[in-house]
FIVEXDREN-457806 format. One record per residue (C-alpha): residue in three letters; x, y, z. Coordinates in pm, whole numbers, plus 50000, padded with zeros to 5 digits. Layout:
N
ALAXYZ ...
END
This chain:
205
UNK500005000050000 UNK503075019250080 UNK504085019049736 UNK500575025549565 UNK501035054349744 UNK504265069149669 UNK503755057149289 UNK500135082549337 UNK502315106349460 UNK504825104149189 UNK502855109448935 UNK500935139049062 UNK504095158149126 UNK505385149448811 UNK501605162048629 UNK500735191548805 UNK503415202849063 UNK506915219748954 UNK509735197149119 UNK512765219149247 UNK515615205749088 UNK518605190749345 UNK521595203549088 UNK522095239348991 UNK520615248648680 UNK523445243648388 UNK521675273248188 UNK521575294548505 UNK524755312548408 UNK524305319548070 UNK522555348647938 UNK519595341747675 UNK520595351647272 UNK518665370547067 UNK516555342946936 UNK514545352146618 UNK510695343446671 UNK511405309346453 UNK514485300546644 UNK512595305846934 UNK509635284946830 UNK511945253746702 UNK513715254747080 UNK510285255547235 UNK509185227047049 UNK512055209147114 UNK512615215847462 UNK509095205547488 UNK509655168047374 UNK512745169347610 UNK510295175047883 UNK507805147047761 UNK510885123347823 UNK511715131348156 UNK507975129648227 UNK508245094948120 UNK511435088448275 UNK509915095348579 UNK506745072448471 UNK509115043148359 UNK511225045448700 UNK508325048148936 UNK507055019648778 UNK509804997748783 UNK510645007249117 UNK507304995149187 UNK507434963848989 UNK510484944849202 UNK510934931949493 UNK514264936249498 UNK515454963549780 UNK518654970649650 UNK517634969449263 UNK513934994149420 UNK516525020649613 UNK518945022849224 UNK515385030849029 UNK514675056049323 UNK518015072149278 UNK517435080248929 UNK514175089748926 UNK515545116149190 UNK518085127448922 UNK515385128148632 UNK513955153048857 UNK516405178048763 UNK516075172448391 UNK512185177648450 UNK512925208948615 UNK515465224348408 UNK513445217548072 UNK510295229748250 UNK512165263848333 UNK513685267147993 UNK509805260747849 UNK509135292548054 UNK512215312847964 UNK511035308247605 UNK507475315947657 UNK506125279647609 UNK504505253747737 UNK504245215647817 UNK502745188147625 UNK499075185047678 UNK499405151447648 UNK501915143147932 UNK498855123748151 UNK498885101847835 UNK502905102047816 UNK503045089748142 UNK500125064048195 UNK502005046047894 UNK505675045647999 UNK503975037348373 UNK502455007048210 UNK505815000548001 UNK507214998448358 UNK505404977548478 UNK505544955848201 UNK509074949148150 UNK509354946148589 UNK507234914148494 UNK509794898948300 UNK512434899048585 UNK514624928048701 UNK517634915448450 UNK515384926048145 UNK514054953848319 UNK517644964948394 UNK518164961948033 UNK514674979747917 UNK516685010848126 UNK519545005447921 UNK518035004147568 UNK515815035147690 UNK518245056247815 UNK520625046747470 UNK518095059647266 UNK517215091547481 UNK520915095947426 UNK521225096547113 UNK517765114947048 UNK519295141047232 UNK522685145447012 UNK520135148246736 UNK518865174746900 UNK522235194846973 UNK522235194346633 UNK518895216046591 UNK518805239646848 UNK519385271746719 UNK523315280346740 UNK522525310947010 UNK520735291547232 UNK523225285147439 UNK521015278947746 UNK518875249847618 UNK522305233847465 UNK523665235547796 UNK521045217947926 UNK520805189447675 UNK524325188247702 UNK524025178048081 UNK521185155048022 UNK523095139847785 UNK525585130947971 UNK523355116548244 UNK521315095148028 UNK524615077547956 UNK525575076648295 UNK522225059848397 UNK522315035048151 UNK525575021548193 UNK524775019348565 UNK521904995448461 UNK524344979048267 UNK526774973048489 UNK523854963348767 UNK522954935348516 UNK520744946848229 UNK520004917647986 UNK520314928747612 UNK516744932947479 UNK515474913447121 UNK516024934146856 UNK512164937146753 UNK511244947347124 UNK514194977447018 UNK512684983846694 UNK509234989746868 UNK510775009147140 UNK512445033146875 UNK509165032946657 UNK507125041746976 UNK509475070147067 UNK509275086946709 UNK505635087946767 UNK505955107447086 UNK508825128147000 UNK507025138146657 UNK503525145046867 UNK505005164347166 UNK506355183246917 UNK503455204946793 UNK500845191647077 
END
């Protein structure tokens, strides 16, 4: 009941409330460039879908957290849902500093990575451990893509990426290294076909 609980609370924080971030901001510094109303609209837009991932990073941890019943495996899903907080944060501020908004889909966003949680906890913790991995690769690499169309002044949401970027990796090679199983390769495909959905959604919506 415990965990019902917290996983209630979870997701409410993560829907309605603004989570104060536990790292400094890595845009804080920076001043914001003259963005050109189209520049500004393409970071928006994809600072936007940045924030639908940590949404359902914060879905697919809860979740998985939930899922085992393993104590040691439940308190490393815990820990980085605590630093996906920051990313939620930081790309919610930046959604502000730019005069945007977030998805109005992120209920839906994160009742289906909740259920893909809970889902892949059923088939053991090794291939949940390795659903992390695969996850996190992709968010990876959907994030280079992205430092590749952010408007060159916007230094502020690069920095940002930049840092989530670099955490993404870290988290999945900590699932790795905690015993992730490699995942089939069409479970991947559908994982990547299901994120271009999102992404391309969250987008405009």
């Amino acid at each position: 009941m415990d965990s019902l609980i917290a996983a209630a609370d979870s997701a409410l924080r993560t829907l309605f409330a603004r989570p104060p971030a536990t790292r400094p901001n890595p845009a804080a510094q920076l001043e914001d460039a003259a963005l050109t109303p189209t520049e500004q609209r393409e970071s928006a837009a994809l600072m936007r879908v940045n924030h639908v991932g940590e949404v359902c990073a914060q879905a697919l941890y809860t979740a998985q957290a939930l899922a085992t019943r393993d104590a040691a495996l439940r308190r490393h899903f815990e820990s980085a849902a605590r630093e996906e907080t920051d990313h939620l944060a930081w790309t919610r501020a930046r959604l502000n500093d730019l005069g945007s908004r977030p998805s109005l889909l992120n209920p839906l966003w994160y009742a289906g990575a909740f259920g893909l949680g809970l889902v892949a906890g059923r088939f053991g913790d090794r291939l949940s451990l390795g659903f992390v991995v695969e996850t996190e690769r992709q968010v990876e690499a959907h994030l280079d893509s992205h430092l590749t169309r952010l408007p060159a002044g916007d230094l502020a949401s690069r920095a940002i990426v930049t840092q989530m970027k670099a955490d993404e990796a870290s988290h999945a090679a900590s699932a790795l290294a905690a015993g992730g199983a490699p995942l089939p390769t069409p479970v991947r495909g559908l994982m990547r076909l299901a994120a271009r959905v999102m992404t391309t959604t969250a987008h405009y919506v």
